[in-house]
C-alpha positions in Angstrom: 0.0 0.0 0.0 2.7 2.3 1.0 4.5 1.9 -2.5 1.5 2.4 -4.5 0.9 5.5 -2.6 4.2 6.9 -3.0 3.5 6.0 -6.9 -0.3 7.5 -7.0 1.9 10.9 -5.2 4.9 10.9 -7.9 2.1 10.5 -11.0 -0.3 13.1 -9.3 2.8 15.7 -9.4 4.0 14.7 -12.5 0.4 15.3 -14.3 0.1 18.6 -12.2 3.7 20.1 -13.8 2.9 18.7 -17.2 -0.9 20.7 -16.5 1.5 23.8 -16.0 3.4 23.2 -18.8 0.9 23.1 -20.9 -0.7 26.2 -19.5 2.3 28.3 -19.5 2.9 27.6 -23.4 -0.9 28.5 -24.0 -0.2 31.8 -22.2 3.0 32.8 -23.8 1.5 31.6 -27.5 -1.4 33.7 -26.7 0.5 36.8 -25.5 2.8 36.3 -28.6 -0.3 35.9 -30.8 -1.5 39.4 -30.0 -1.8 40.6 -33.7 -3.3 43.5 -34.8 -3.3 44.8 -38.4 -3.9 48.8 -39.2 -5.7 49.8 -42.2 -4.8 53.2 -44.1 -6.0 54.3 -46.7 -3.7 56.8 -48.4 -5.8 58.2 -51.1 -6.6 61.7 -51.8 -10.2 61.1 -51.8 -10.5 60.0 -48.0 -8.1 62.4 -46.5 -9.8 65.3 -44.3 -7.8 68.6 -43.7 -6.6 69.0 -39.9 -7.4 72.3 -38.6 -4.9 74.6 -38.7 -4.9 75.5 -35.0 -5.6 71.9 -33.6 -2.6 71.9 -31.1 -1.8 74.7 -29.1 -0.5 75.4 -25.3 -2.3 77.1 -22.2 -0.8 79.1 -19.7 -1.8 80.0 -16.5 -0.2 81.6 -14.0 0.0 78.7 -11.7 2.9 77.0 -9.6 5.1 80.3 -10.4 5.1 79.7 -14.1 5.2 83.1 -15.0 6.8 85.1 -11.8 10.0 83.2 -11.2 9.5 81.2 -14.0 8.7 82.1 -17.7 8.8 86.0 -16.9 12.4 85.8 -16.4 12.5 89.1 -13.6 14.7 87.9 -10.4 13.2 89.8 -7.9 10.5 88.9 -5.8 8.1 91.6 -4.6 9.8 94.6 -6.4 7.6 97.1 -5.4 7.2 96.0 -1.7 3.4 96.1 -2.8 2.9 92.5 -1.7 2.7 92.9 2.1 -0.8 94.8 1.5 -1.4 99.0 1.0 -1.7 99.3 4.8 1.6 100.4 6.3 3.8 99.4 7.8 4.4 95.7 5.8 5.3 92.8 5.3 8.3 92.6 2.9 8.9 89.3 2.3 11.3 87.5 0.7 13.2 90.7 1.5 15.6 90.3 4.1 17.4 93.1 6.5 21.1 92.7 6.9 22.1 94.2 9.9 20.7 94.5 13.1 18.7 96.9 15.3 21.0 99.1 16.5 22.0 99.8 12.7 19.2 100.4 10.6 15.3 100.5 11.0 13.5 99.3 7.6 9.9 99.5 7.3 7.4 100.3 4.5 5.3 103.8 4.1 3.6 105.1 1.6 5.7 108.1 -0.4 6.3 106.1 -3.8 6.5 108.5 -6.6 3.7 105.6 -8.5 0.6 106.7 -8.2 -0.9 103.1 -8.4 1.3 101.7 -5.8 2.4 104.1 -2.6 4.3 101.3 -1.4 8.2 102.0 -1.2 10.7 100.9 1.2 12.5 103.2 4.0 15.6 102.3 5.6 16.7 104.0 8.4 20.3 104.0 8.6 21.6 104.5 12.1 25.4 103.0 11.7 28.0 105.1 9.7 31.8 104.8 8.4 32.9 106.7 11.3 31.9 107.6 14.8 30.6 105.6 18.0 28.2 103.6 15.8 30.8 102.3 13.0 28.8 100.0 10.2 29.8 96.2 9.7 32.0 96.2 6.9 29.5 94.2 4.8 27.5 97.6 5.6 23.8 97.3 6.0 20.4 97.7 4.2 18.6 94.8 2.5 18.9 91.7 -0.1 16.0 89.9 -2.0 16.5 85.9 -2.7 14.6 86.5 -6.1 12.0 83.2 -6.4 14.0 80.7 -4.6 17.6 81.5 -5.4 18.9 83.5 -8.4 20.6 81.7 -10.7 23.7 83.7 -12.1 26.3 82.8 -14.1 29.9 83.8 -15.3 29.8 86.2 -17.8 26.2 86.9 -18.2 25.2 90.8 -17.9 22.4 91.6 -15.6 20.4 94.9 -15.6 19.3 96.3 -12.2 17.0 99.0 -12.3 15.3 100.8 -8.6 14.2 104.0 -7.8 15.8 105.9 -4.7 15.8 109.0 -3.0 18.0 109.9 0.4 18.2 112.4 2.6 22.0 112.5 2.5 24.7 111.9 0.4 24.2 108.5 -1.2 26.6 105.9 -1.2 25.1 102.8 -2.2 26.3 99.5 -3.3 24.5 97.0 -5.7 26.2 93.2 -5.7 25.0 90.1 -6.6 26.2 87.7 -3.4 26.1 84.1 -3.7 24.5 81.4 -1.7 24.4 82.3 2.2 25.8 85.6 1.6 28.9 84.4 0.8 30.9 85.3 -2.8 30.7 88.9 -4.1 29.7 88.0 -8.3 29.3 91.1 -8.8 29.0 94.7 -7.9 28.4 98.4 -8.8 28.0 101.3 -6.1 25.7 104.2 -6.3 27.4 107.9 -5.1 26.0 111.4 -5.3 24.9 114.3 -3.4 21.9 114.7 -1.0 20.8 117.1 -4.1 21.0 114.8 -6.6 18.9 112.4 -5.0 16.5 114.6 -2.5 13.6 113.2 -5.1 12.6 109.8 -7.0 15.4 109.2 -9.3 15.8 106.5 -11.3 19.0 104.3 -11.4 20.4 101.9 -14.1 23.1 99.6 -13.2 24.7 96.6 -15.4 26.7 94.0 -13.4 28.4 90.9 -14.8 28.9 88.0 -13.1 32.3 87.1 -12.6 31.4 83.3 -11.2 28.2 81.5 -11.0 26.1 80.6 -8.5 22.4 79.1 -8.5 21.3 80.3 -5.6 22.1 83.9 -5.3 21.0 86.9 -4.1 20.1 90.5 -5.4 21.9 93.1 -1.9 21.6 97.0 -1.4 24.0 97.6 1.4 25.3 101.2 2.5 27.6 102.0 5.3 26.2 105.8 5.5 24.4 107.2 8.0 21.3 108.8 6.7 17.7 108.0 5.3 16.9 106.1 2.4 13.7 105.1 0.1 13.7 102.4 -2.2 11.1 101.5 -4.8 10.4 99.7 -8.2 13.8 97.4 -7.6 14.4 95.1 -10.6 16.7 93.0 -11.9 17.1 91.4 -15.4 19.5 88.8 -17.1 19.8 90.7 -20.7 20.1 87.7 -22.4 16.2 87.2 -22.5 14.4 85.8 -25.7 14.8 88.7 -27.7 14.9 91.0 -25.2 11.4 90.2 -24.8 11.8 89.5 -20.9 11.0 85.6 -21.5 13.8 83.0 -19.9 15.3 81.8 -22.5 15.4 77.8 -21.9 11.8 77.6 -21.0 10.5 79.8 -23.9 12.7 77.4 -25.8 10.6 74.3 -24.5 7.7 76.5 -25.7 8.8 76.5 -29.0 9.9 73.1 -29.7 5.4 72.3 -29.3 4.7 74.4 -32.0 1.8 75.2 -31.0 -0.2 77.7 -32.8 -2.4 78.7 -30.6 -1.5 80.0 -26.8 -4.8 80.5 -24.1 -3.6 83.1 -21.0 -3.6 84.1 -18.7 -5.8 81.1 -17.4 -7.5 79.5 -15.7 -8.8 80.1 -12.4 -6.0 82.7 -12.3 -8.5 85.1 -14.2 -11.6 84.5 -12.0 -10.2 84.8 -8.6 -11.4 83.2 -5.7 -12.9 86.8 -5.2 -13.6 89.2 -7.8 -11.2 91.9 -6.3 -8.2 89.8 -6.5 -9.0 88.6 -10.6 -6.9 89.1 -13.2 -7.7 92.8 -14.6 -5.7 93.8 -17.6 -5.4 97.4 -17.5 -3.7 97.2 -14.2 -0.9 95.1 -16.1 -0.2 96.8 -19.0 1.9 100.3 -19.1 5.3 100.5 -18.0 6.2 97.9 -15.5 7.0 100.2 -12.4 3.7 101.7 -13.0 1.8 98.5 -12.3 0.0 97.7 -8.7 0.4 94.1 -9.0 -2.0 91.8 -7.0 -2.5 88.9 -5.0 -3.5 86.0 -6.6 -6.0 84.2 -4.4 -6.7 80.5 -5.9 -3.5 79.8 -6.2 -2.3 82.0 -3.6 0.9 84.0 -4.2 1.6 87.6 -5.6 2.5 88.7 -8.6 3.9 92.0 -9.9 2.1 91.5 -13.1 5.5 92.4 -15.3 4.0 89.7 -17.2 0.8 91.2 -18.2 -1.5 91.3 -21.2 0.8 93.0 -23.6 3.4 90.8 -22.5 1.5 87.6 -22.9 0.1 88.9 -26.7 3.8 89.4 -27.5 4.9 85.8 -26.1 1.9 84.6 -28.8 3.7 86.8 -31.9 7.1 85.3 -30.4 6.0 81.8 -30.5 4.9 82.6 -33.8 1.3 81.2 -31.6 -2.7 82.8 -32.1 -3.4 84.9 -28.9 -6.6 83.4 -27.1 -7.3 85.8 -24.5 -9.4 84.7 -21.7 -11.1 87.5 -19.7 -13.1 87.5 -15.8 -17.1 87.7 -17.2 -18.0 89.0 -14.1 -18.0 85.9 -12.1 -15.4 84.1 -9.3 -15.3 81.4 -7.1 -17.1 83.3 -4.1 -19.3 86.2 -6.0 -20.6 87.5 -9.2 -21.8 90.4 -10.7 -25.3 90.7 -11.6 -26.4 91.3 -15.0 -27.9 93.9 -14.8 -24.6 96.0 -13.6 -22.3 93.9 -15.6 -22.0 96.6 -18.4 -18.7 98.2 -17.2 -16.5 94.8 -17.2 -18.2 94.6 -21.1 -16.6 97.8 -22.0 -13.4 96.5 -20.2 -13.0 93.6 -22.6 -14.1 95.4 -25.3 -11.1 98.0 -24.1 -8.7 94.8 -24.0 -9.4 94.1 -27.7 -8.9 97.5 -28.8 -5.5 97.6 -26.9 -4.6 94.1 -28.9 -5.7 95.1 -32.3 -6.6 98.5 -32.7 -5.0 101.5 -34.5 -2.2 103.0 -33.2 -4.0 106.2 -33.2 -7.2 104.6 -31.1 -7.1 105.1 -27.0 -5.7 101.9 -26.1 -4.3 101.1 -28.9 -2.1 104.2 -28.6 -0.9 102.6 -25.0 0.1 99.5 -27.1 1.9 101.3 -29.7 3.8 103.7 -26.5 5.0 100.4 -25.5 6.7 99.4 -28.4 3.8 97.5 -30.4 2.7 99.9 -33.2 1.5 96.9 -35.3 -1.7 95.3 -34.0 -1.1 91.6 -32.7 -3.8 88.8 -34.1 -6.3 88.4 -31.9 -8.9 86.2 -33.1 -10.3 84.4 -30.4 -11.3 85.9 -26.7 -13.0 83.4 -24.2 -15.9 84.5 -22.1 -14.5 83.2 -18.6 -13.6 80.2 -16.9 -15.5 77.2 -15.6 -18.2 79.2 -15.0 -21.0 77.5 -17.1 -22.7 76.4 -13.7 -22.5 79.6 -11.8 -26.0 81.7 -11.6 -25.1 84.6 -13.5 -22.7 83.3 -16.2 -25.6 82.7 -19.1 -26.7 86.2 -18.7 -23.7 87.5 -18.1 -22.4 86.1 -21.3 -24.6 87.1 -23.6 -23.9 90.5 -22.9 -20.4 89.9 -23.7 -21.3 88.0 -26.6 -23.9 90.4 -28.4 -21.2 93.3 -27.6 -18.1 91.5 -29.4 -20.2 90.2 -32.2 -21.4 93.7 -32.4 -18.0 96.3 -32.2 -16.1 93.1 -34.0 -18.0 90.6 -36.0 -14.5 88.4 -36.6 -14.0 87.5 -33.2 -14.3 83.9 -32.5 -16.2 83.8 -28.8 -15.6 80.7 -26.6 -18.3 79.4 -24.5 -17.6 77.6 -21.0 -20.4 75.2 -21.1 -20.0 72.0 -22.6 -21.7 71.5 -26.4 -20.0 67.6 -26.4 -22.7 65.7 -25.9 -26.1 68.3 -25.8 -26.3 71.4 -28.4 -25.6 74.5 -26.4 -29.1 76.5 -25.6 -27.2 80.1 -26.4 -24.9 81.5 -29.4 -20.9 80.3 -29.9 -18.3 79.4 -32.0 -16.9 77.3 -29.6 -17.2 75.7 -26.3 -14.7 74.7 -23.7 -14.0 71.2 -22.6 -12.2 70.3 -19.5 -11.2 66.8 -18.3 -8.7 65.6 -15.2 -9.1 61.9 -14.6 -7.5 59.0 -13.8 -5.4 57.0 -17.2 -7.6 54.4 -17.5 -10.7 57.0 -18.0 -8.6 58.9 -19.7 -7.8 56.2 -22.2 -11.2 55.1 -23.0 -12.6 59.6 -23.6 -10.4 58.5 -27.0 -14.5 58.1 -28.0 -16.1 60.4 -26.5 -16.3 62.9 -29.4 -17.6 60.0 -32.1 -20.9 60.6 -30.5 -21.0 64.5 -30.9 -22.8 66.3 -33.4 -20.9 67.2 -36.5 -23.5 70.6 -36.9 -23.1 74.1 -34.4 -19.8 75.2 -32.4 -16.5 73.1 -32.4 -14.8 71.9 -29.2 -11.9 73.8 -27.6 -10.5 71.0 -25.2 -8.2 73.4 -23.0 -7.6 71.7 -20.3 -7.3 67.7 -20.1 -4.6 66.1 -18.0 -4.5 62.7 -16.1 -4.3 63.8 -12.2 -4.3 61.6 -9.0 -2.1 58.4 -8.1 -1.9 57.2 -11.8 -0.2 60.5 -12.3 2.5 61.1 -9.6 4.5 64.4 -10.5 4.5 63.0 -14.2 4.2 59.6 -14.7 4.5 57.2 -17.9 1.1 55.8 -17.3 -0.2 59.5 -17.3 1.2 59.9 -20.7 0.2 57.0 -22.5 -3.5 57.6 -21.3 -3.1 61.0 -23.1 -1.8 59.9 -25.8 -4.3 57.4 -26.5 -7.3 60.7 -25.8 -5.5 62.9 -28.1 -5.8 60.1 -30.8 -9.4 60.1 -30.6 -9.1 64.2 -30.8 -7.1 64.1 -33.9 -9.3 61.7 -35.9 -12.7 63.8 -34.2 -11.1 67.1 -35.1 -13.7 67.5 -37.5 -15.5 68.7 -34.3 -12.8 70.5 -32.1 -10.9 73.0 -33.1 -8.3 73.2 -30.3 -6.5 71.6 -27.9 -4.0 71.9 -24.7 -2.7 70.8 -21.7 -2.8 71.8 -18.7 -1.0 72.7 -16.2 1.9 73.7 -18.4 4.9 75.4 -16.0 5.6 74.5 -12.2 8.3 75.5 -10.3 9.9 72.9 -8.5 9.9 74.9 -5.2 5.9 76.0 -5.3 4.0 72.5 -6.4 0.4 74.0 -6.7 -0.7 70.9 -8.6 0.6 67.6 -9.8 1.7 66.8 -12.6 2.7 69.7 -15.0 4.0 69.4 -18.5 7.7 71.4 -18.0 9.2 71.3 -14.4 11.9 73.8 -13.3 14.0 75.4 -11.0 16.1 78.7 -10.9 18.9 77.0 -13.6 17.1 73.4 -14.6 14.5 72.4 -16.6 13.1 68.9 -18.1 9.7 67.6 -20.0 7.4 65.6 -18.6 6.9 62.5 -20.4 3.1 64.4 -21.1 5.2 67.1 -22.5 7.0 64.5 -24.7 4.0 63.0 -26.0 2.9 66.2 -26.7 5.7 66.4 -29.7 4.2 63.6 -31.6 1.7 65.8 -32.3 3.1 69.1 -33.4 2.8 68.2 -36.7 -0.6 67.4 -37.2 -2.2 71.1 -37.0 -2.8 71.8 -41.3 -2.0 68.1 -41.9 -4.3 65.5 -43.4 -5.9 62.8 -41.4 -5.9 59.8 -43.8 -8.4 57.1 -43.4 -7.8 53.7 -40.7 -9.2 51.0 -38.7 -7.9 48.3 -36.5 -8.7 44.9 -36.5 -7.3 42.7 -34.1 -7.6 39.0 -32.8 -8.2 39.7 -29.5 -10.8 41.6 -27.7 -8.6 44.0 -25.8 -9.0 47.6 -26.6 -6.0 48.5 -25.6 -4.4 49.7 -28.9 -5.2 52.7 -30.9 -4.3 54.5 -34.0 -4.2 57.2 -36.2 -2.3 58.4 -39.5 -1.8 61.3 -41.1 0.3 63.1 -44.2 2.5 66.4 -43.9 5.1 68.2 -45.4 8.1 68.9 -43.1 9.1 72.4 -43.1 12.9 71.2 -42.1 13.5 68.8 -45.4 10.3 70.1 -47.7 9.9 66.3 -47.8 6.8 64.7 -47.6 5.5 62.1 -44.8 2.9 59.3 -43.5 3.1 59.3 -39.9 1.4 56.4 -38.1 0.8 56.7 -34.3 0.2 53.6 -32.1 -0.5 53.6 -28.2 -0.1 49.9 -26.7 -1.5 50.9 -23.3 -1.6 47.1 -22.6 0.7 44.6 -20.5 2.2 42.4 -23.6 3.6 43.6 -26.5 1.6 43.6 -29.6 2.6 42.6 -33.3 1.4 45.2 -35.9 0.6 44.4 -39.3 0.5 47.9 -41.2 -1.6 47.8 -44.7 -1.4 51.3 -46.6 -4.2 51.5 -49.5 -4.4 54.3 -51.5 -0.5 54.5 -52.8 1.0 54.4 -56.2 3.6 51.5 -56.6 7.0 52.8 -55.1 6.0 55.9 -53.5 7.4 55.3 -49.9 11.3 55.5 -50.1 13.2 52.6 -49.2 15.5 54.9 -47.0 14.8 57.8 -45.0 11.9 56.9 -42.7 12.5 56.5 -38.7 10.5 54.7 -36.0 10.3 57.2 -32.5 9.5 55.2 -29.1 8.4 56.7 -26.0 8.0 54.3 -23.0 10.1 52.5 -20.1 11.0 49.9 -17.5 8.1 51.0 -15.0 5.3 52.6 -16.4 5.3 54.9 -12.9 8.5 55.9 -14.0 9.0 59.6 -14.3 11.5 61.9 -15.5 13.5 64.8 -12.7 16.3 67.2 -12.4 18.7 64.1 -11.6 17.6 61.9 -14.5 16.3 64.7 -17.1 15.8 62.2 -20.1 14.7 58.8 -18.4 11.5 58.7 -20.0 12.2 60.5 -23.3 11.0 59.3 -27.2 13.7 57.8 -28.6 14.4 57.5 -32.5 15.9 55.2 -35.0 15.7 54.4 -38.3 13.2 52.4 -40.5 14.7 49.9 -43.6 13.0 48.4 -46.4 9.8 50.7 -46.1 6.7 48.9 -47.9 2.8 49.9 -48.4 2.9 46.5 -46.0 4.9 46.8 -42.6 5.3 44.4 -39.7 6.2 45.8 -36.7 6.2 45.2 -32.6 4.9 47.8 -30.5 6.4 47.5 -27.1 4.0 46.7 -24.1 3.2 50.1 -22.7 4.5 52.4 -25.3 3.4 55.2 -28.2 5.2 55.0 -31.1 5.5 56.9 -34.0 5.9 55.6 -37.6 7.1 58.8 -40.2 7.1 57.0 -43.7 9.3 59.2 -46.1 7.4 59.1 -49.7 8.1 59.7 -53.1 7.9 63.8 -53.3 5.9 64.0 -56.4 3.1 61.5 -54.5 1.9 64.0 -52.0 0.6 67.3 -52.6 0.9 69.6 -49.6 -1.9 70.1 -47.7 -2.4 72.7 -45.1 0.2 74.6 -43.6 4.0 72.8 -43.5 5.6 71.8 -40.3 8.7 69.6 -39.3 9.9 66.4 -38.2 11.5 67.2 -34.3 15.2 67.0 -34.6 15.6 67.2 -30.7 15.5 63.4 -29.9 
């Protein structure tokens, strides 16, 4: 008995590991037999034009995007505004040097700036001689700029402040490295008690003769007397352009293409309360003339140096449509009635005249003053923020509405409440679309716009990113989701017009909101792999969206696809370019049929195969490891009308097919293969 046992145990085990066995090989064959063949047709007849605009970027001031970040001013609070109008104030991030017995500093209210009576007064009790000798350091104040300045050897940077003294002034301007310690560089400020008993304006250019990241802007003195300070700036002068824009992140700007650019936001423009919105008159003018103002949803101060002029001239820069986005009267916490809501009408009405009117007109004038003669090309304006649901927004908007349309019958006007899925029950010719979700969500809204109407206003999709645990601070997973949803936009964008993601700028230091497209400090920046996907679609805007379906032998949904034609403005050459998302587990072999061609029109040379994806898909990119999730490119041999490729598990991928130049006849405007991977 015992034997047979032993046998029935040994046969038992052996039929349970050939079982296994037997499983295991189903499993693999089946994950290897994940085929999936894409259908294009590459006719003429079937193609449908792209819209010119299709991709674009939005910026909000969010996160220090603009102050400390794109808006490439060093100082923080330069008009010593931000500590309230009551005196005396807060003047933080400023800092005293020296103590008590040297100098008293404390705000009051004797600016020379009519719109903000906020200046600084220092006190100084110490002096170069005497009982009360001054540190040699001497004493007065230093600003840290937006979490460290970042200078560098060799680079000139323009100080500008306004001062006035009771005594003879002897003042010294450095640029002091991190803890105080390292003089960069330096300029000091002399003249009588005459010359500077008023305001008086003083220009200073100091070069760095050693960089440091984390520096600091000083104003030291070691004379005993009474100073005011007010308007204090300071400006690298190697700006884009001289524009004022930080050169490295307009540069990530610019590598998008994007051709349209939605500012200033967001919930930046409607303000928790209405008396801390965005208001555009108080931000345009010269830049010491401008109150500045607290920003209350996201809960930081701004100068405003980047204000509406600035933001339509970052639109001509980026070679980007403006789409301005004004407060309708309505915030988080209150809202003007219709029935007064006239005066904020006029105010937008104002705005456009400033962007587009003649030189000669009243607000155009101001534009033209600041250096703009030429109108810029607004076309689109949008009628507030997330406000669809609030009580008065309707109303509210169709006063806006029937006054644009009226004063300037060209100006496309952008709804807030959603048309995708019910028509809108008042006028547009467009409507915003907003959507933060997880990536699974995410993934299957590649759909949603197959069920819209193809008759009334188009879809402007503004805002879309996937948020929450899926998303970390900018994962993979995030960007695959959103790669798959902008799929479905580009073969929908019969219906939409526009779209963008959103958040697009965070400083590292002031995390608002997770994840963001470009991260950055004082001296680094990287892409997001959402920024990255981002690229594989800078060339569709103009380009033609050819005709495809998948067919696959499995019932996942986890693969999609689109295809499209263009002409690169780098190499005038023409291209297909096939995108896949595998936002499954197992890789997947492709099977790509392309209808529609002449017989040798793709080149057997010349095309390339671009891979975004990576060992973890929670894997993210930082300061440390810049370019661990980045696309990465290679070449493609032996280019058919029939291709057989694998797309890697977790993964877009681009296919650019280089064809025969006489095949394809440009459609829509040109753009370019990316040359940065």
């Amino acid at each position: 008995m015992g034997s047979l046992k032993a046998l029935c145990n040994v046969s038992l085990l052996q039929l349970f590991i050939v079982l296994c066995l037997v499983f295991q090989c189903f499993a693999t064959r089946r994950h290897a037999d994940l085929r999936t063949t894409l259908v294009v047709d590459a006719s003429d007849a079937t193609g449908r034009p792209i819209p010119e605009t299709l991709f674009g970027i939005f910026f909000e001031e969010i996160n220090h995007a603009g102050a400390g970040g794109l808006w490439a001013e060093l100082v923080s609070n330069r008009g010593f505004e931000a500590g309230g109008p009551n005196t005396p104030s807060n003047i933080d991030p400023w800092t005293i040097i020296g103590n008590e017995s040297s100098i008293i500093v404390e705000t009051d209210r004797t600016s020379c700036f009519d719109r903000n009576k906020v200046a600084l007064r220092l006190e100084v009790l110490c002096d170069s001689e005497g009982d009360n000798i001054c540190p040699n350091e001497g004493v007065g104040v230093y600003n840290p700029g937006f979490w460290g300045m970042n200078i560098e050897q060799g680079k000139k940077y323009k100080v500008i402040f306004y001062v006035r003294s009771t005594e003879s002034l002897n003042l010294t301007v450095s640029l002091i490295g991190t803890n105080g310690v390292g003089n960069l560089a330096s300029s000091t400020i002399t003249g009588t008690a005459a010359d500077f008993s008023s305001w008086t304006k003083v220009e200073t250019l100091l070069v760095a003769k050693a960089t440091d990241h984390n520096s600091r802007l000083q104003l030291t003195t070691n004379t005993k007397g009474v100073i005011w300070l007010d308007q204090v700036s300071a400006m690298p002068q190697d700006t884009y352009k001289g524009h004022g824009f930080r050169t490295e992140l307009f540069e990530m700007l610019s590598a998008l293409k994007p051709k349209f650019i939605r500012f200033p936001g967001g919930c930046f423009v409607e303000g928790e309360w209405l008396r801390n919105a965005f208001r555009w008159k108080a931000t345009v003018g010269p830049w010491e003339e401008r109150p500045g103002h607290f920003g209350d949803v996201w809960m930081y101060w701004t100068d405003d140096g980047l204000g509406y002029f600035e933001f339509l001239q970052l639109a001509e820069d980026l070679g980007a449509i403006p789409i301005w986005v004004f407060n309708n009267g309505v915030s988080h916490n209150d809202e003007v009635d219709t029935s007064a809501v006239l005066p904020l009408v006029q105010e937008a009405l104002d705005g456009i005249e400033f962007a587009r009117g003649d030189p000669t007109s009243k607000w155009g004038s101001l534009r033209a003053a600041m250096g703009h003669p030429e109108p810029f090309d607004l076309r689109y304006v949008a009628v507030g923020n997330e406000d669809c649901g609030k009580p008065k927004y309707r109303g509210n908007y169709l006063k806006f509405y029937h006054a644009i349309r009226t004063a300037y019958p060209d100006i496309q006007i952008i709804s807030n409440c959603d048309g995708s899925s019910r028509a809108l029950d008042h006028p547009a010719d467009m409507y915003d679309y907003h959507v933060y979700t997880n990536a699974n969500d995410m993934f299957s809204r590649a759909n949603t716009f197959d069920r819209t109407s193809r008759n009334g206003p188009k879809a402007f999709v503004s805002e879309y990113a996937v948020t929450g645990k899926d998303a970390g601070t900018g994962s993979l997973l995030a960007a695959l989701a959103e790669a798959g949803f902008l799929i479905g936009l580009e073969k929908n964008s019969d219906v939409i017009e526009m779209v963008s993601y959103a958040p697009l700028f965070v400083n590292a230091n002031d995390r608002r909101w997770n994840p963001d497209a470009i991260v950055f400090n004082s001296y680094q920046v990287y892409g997001t792999p959402s920024y990255w996907v981002q690229l594989f679609f800078s060339e569709s805007s103009g380009a033609t969206l050819l005709s495809s379906s998948l067919q696959s032998n499995s019932s996942s949904n986890s693969v999609l696809a689109s295809a499209i034609t263009f002409q690169s403005s780098v190499d005038n050459k023409n291209y297909i370019r096939i995108k896949v998302v595998n936002f499954g587990t197992s890789a997947v072999n492709l099977k790509i049929s392309i209808d529609g061609l002449e017989p040798n029109s793709l080149q057997l040379s010349g095309s390339t195969k671009t891979v975004l994806t990576s060992g973890n898909v929670m894997d993210e990119n930082s300061f440390s490891q810049p370019k661990k999730v980045v696309p990465i490119k290679s070449g493609l041999q032996n280019v058919g009308k029939d291709l057989n490729v694998t797309v890697p598990p977790r993964s877009f991928t681009s296919f650019d097919l280089l064809k025969e130049s006489s095949d394809l006849k440009r459609k829509g405007s040109g753009s370019s293969t990316w040359s940065s991977m």
